[in-house]
C-alpha positions as CSV (number, residue, x, y, z in Angstrom):
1,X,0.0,0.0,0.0
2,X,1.7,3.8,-1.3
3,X,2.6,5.9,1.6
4,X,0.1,9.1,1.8
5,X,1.4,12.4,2.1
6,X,0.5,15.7,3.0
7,X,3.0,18.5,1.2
8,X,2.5,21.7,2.3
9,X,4.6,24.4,0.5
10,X,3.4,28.2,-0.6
11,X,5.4,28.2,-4.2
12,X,3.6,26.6,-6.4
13,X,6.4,25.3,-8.7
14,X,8.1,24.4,-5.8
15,X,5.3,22.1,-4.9
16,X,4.7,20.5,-7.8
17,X,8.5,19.3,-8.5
18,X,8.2,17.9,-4.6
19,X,4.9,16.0,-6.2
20,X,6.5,14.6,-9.0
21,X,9.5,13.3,-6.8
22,X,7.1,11.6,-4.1
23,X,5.0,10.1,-7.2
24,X,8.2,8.8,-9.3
25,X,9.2,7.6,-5.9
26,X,6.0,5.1,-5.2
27,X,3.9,7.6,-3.2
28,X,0.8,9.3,-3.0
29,X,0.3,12.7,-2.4
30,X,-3.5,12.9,-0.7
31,X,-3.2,16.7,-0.9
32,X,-1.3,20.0,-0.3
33,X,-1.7,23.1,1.5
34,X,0.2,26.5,1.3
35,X,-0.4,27.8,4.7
36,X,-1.0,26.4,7.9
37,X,-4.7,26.4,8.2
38,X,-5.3,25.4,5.2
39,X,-2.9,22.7,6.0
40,X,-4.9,21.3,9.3
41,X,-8.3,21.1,7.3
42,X,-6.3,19.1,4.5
43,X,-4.8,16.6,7.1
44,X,-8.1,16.5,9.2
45,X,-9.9,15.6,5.5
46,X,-7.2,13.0,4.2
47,X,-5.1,11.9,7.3
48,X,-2.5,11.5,5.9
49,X,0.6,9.1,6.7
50,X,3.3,11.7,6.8
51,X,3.4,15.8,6.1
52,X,6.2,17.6,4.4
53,X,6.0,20.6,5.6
54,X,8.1,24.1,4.6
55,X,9.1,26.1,7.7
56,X,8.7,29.5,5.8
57,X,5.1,29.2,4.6
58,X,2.4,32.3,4.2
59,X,-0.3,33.1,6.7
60,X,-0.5,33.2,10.5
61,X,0.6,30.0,11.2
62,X,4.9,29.3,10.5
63,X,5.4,25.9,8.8
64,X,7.1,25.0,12.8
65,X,3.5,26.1,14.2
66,X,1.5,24.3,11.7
67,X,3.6,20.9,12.0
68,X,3.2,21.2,16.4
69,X,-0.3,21.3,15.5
70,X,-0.3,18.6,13.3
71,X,1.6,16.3,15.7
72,X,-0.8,16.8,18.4
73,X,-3.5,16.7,17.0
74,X,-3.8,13.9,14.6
75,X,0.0,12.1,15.7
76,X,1.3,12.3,12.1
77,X,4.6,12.8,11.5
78,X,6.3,15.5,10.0
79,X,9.8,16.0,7.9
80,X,10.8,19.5,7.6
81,X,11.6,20.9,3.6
82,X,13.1,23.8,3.6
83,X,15.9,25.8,2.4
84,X,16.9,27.3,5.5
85,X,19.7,25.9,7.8
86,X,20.7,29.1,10.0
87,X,20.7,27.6,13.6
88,X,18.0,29.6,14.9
89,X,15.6,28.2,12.5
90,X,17.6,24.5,13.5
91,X,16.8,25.1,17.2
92,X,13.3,26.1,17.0
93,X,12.5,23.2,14.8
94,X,14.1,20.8,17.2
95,X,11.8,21.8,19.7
96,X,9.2,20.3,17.8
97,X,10.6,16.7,17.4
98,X,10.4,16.6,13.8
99,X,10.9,12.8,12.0
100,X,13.2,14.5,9.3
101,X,14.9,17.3,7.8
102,X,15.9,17.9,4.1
103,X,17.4,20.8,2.5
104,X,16.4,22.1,-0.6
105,X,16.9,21.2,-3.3
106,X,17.0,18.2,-2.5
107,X,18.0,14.7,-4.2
108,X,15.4,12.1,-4.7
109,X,17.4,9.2,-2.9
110,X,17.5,11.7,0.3
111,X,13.7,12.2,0.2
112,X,13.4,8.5,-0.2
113,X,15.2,7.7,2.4
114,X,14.5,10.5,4.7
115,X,10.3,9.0,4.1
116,X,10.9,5.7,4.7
117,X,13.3,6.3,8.5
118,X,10.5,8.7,9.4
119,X,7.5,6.0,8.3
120,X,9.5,3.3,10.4
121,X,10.7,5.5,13.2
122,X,7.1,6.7,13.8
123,X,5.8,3.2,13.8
124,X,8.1,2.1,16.3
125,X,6.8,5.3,18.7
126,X,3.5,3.9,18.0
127,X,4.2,0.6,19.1
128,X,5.8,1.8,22.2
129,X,2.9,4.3,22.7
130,X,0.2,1.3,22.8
131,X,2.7,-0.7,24.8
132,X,2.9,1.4,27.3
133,X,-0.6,2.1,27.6
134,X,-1.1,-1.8,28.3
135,X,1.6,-1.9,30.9
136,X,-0.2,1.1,32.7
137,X,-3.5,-0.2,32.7
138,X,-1.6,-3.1,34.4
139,X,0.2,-1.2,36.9
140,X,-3.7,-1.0,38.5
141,X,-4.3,-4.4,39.8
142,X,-4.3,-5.5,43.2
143,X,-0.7,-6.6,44.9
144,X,-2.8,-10.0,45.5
145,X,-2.6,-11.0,41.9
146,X,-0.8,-14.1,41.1
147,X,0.9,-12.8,38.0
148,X,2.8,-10.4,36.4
149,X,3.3,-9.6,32.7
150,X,6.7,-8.6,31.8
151,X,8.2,-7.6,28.8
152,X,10.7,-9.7,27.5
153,X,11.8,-9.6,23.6
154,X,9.4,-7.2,22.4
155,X,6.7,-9.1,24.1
156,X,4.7,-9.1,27.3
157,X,5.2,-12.6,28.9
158,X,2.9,-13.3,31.3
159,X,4.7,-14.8,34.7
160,X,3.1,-16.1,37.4
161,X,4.2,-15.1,40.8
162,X,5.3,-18.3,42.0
163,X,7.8,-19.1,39.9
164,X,9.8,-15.8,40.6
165,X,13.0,-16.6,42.8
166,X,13.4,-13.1,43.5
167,X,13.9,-9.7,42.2
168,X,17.6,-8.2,41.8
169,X,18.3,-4.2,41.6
170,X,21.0,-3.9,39.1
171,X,21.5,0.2,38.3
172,X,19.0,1.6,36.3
173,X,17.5,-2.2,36.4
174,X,15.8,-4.7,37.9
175,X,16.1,-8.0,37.2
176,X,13.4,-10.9,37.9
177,X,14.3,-14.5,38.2
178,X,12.5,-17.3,37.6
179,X,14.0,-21.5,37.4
180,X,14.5,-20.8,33.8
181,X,14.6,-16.8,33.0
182,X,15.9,-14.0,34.3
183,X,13.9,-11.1,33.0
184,X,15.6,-7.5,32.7
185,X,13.6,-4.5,32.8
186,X,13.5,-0.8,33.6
187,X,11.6,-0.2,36.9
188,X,12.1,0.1,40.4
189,X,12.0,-1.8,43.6
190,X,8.8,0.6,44.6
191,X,7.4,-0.5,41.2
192,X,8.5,-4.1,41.6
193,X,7.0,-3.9,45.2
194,X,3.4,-2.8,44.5
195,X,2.8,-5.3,42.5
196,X,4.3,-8.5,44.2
197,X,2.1,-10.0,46.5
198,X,3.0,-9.0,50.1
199,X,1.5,-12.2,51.0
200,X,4.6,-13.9,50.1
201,X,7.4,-11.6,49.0
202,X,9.7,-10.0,51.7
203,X,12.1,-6.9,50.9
204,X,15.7,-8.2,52.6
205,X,18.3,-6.3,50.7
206,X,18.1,-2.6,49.4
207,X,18.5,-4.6,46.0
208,X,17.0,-7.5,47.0
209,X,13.2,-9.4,47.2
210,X,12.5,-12.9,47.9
211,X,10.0,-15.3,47.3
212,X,9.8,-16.3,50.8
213,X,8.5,-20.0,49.9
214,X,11.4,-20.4,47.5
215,X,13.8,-20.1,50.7
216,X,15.5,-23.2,51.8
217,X,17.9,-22.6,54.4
218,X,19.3,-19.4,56.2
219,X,22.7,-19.2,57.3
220,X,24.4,-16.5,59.0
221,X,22.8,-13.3,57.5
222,X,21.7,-15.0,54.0
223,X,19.0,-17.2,53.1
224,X,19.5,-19.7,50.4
225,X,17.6,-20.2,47.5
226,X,18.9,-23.8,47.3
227,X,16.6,-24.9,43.8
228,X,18.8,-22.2,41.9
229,X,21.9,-22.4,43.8
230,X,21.9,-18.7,44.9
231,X,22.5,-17.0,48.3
232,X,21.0,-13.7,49.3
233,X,22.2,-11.0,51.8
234,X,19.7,-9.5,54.6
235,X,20.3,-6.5,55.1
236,X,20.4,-4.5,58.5
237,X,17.5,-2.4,58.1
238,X,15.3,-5.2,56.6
239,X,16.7,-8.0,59.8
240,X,13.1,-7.1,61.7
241,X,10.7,-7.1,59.7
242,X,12.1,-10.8,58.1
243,X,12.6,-11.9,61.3
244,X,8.7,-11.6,62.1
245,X,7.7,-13.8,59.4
246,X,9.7,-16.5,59.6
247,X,8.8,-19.1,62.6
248,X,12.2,-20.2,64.6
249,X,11.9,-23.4,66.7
């Protein structure tokens, strides 16, 4: 299926040499705009896959303005044309996060490219976007639920509780270990917390939570996870509180 796309640009020969690169090039131009207004109607009518969009275009609205606006609104993404480079005009286009930038005039094989980064990148966000939105309406269930889902090569695995070992802090990671997997992640031990049941996990190290039923043995100030072969510190401030749930003959 062509790629659509949006070209707004306010000189007319201008705009039609950019439409007979995106055509020669496999895409479909769904309309075009010379100002900024214009240009929001046009992508609210044909929503359009990705916007070229001028910086210096006429009317109220600068081509930076009308691309913000396009972003927010409908979440396409834009690729800046222009034939400006000072580095005022760099900066304030930055602030908009654009998904390209080409100088004119431009090569063909630049556009191309330049498309096809900006079509891929944007999917990816997307991806990320809907991902994220999963793992938050997650993040709301009860710290009694027996399972977690975790994402592990680009995929949320779901794990049940009571096959994780325990949960390592590791920098700006955590680390959750199962018999079989060790599952890295970006979170926190408050994160991590929540939404282990209390029931049966126990904080005992600053970077360390345990599956209380998966201890064998405690020696000395470690317990031993004997089925994986791993022994783990208890830390001073945590000696109470692990004390009180364990039952010493």
């Amino acid at each position: 299926m062509a790629i659509n796309i949006l070209v707004v640009e306010d000189e007319s020969i201008v705009r039609k040499d950019i439409e007979r690169s995106l055509e020669k090039l496999g895409y479909h131009v769904v309309g075009h705009a010379d100002n900024g207004e214009r240009a929001l109607e046009v992508a609210r009518e044909t929503k359009p896959d990705l916007a070229l969009m001028d910086i210096q275009i006429k009317g109220n609205m600068s081509g930076i303005e009308t691309a913000e606006a396009i972003k927010q609104e409908m979440d396409i993404p834009v690729i800046y044309l222009t034939a400006y480079a000072d580095e005022p005009t760099l900066n304030k286009a930055k602030l908009t996060e654009p998904h390209g930038y080409i100088l004119k005039p431009f090569k063909e094989v630049d556009l191309h490219t330049t498309i096809e980064m900006a079509i891929h990148k944007h999917g990816k966000e997307r991806e990320v976007k809907v991902e994220n939105e999963l793992l938050k309406s997650l993040t709301n269930f009860k710290s009694s639920a027996n399972y977690l889902f975790i994402k592990h090569q680009s995929k949320l695995v779901k794990v049940n509780t009571a096959d994780v070992y325990y949960v390592e802090a590791l920098k700006d990671y955590m680390q959750i270990v199962t018999a079989d997997v060790k599952y890295t992640i970006h979170a926190t031990m408050k994160d991590i917390e929540r939404k282990l049941p209390k029931s049966v996990f126990q904080r005992l190290h600053r970077s360390f939570i345990v599956n209380m039923d998966k201890i064998s043995a405690i020696s000395g100030s470690d317990v031993i996870l004997a089925d994986i072969q791993k022994e783990i510190p208890v830390g001073g401030n945590y000696r109470d509180e692990f004390g009180e749930r364990i039952n010493i003959l």
